[in-house]
KEKE-3310 file (N, C-alpha, C; in steps of 0.2 Angstrom, whole numbers, plus 5000, padded with zeros to 4 digits):
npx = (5004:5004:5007:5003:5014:5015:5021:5021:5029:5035:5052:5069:5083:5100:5118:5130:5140:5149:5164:5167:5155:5141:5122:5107:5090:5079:5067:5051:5046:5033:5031:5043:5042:5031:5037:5044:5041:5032:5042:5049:5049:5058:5071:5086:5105:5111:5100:5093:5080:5074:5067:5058:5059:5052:5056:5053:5053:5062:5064:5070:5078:5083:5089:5083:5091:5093:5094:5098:5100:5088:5078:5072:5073:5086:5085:5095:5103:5107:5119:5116:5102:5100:5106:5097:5085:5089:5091:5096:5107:5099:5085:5068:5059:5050:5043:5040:5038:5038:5039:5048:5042)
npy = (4994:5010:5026:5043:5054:5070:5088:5104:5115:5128:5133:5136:5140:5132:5131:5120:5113:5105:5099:5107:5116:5115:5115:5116:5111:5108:5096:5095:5089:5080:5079:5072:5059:5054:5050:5043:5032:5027:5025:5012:5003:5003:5007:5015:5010:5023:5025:5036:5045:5048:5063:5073:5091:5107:5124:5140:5146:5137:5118:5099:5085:5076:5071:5067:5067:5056:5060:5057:5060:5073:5066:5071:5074:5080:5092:5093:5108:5115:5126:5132:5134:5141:5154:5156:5156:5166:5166:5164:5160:5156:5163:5161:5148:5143:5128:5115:5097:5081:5064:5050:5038)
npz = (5000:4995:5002:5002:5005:5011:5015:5023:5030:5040:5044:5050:5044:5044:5048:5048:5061:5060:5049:5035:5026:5026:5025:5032:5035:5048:5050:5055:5071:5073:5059:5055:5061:5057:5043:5045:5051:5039:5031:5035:5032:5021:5020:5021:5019:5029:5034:5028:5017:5004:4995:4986:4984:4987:4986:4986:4968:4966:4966:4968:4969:4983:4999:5014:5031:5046:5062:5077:5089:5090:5083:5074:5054:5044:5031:5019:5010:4996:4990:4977:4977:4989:4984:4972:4978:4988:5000:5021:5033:5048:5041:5041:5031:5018:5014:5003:5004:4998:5001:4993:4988)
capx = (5000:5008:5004:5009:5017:5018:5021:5022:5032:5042:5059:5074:5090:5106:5124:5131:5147:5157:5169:5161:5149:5133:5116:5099:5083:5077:5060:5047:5045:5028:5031:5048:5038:5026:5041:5051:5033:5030:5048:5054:5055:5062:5078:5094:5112:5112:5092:5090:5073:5073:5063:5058:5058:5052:5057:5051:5053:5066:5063:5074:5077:5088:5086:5082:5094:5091:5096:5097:5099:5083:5074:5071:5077:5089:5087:5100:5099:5112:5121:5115:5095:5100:5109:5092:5078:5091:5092:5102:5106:5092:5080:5062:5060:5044:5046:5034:5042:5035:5041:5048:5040)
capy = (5000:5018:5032:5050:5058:5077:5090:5108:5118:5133:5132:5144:5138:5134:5130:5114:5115:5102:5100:5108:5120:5111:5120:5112:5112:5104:5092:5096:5082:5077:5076:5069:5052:5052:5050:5039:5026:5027:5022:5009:4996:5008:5010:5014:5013:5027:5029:5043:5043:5052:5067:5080:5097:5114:5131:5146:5141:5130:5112:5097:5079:5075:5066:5069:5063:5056:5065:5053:5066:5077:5062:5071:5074:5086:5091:5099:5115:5118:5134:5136:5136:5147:5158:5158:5161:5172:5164:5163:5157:5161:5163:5155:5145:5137:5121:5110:5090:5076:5059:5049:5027)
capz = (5000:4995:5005:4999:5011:5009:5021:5019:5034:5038:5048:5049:5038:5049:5046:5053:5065:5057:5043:5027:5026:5025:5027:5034:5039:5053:5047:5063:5076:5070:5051:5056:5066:5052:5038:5048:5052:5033:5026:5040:5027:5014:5026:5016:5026:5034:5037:5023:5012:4997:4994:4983:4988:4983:4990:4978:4962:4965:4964:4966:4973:4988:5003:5023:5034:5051:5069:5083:5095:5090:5082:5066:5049:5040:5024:5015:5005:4993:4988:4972:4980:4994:4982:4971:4983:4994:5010:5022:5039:5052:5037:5039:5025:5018:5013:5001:5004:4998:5000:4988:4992)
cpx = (5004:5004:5007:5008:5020:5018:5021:5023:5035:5047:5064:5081:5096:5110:5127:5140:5153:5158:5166:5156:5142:5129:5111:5095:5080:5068:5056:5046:5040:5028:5037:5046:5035:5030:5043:5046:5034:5036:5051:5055:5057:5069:5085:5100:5112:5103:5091:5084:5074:5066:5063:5055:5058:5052:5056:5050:5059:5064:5069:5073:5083:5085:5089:5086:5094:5095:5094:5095:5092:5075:5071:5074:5080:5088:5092:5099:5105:5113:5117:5106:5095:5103:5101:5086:5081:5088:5097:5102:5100:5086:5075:5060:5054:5044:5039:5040:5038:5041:5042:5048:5044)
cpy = (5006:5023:5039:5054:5065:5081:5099:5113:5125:5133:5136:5136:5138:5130:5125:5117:5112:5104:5101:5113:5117:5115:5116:5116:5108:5101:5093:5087:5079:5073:5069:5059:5052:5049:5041:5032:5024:5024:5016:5004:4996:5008:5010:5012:5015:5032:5035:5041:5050:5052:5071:5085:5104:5120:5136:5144:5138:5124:5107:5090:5077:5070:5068:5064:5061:5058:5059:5057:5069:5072:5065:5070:5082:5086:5096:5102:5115:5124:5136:5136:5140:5154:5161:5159:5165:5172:5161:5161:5161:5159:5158:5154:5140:5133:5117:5101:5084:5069:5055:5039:5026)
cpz = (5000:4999:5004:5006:5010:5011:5019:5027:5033:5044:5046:5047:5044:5045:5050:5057:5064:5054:5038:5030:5022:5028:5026:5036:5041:5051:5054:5064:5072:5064:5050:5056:5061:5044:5039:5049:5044:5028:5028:5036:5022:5017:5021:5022:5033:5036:5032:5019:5008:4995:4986:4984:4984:4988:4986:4976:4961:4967:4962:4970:4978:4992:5011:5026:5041:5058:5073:5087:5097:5088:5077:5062:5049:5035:5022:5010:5002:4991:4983:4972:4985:4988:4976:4972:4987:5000:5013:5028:5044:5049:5038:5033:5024:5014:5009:5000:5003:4996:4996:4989:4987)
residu = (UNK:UNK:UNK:UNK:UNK:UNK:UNK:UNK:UNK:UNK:UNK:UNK:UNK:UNK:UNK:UNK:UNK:UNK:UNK:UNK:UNK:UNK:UNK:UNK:UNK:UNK:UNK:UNK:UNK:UNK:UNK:UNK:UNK:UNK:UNK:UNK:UNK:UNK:UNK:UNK:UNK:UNK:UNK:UNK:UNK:UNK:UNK:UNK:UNK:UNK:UNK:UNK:UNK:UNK:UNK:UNK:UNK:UNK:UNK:UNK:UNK:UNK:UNK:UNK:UNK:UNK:UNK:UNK:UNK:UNK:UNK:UNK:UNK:UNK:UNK:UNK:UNK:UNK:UNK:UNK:UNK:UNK:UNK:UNK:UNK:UNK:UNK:UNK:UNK:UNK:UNK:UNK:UNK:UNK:UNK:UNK:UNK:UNK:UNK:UNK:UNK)
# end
C-alpha cells in the first residue's frame, strides 16, 4: 500500500558546526515520526529517504537525513538554491516536501 506523504512547513535555515559548510533544515517532530513510520521498510544505510523538495521556484530531489539526538530529519539546501531564493542562515523558510516510496 503507497501512502503520499507530503508535508508543507516553515523552519529557519542553519549551518552545521562540522567539517564543510553544510546548510539544513530541521523536518518538525511530528512530520519527522510520520516519515520515519512510513519508510521503516524503505531504510537505506544510513536511514535517509529520498525526497523531493520545493522552495520558491526551486525544485529538486535529495534526501532527509536522520538526527538521533533530535529524532528528526535534516534536509539539506544547497548553495545554488540558497543563492536563488536568497536565503540565508536564520531565514524562515517554507518548505513544500513530499516523500519519495
Amino acid at each position: 500500500m503507497q501512502h503520499d506523504l507530503n508535508f508543507e512547513f516553515t523552519a529557519a535555515l542553519w549551518k552545521s558546526t562540522g567539517q564543510g559548510a553544510w546548510y539544513f533544515i530541521t523536518v518538525p517532530v511530528a512530520a519527522s515520526e510520520q516519515i520515519k513510520f512510513f519508510t521503516s521498510v524503505n531504510k537505506t544505510a544510513w536511514g535517509s529517504v529520498r525526497v523531493a523538495v520545493h522552495i520558491g521556484q526551486s525544485q529538486w530531489n535529495t534526501s532527509l537525513f536522520p538526527d538521533k539526538k533530535s529524532g528528526c530529519y535534516f534536509l539539506p539546501i544547497k548553495a545554488v538554491v540558497r543563492k536563488a531564493e536568497e536565503i540565508s542562515t536564520h531565514d524562515e523558510v517554507r518548505i513544500k516536501l513530499d516523500v519519495l516510496i
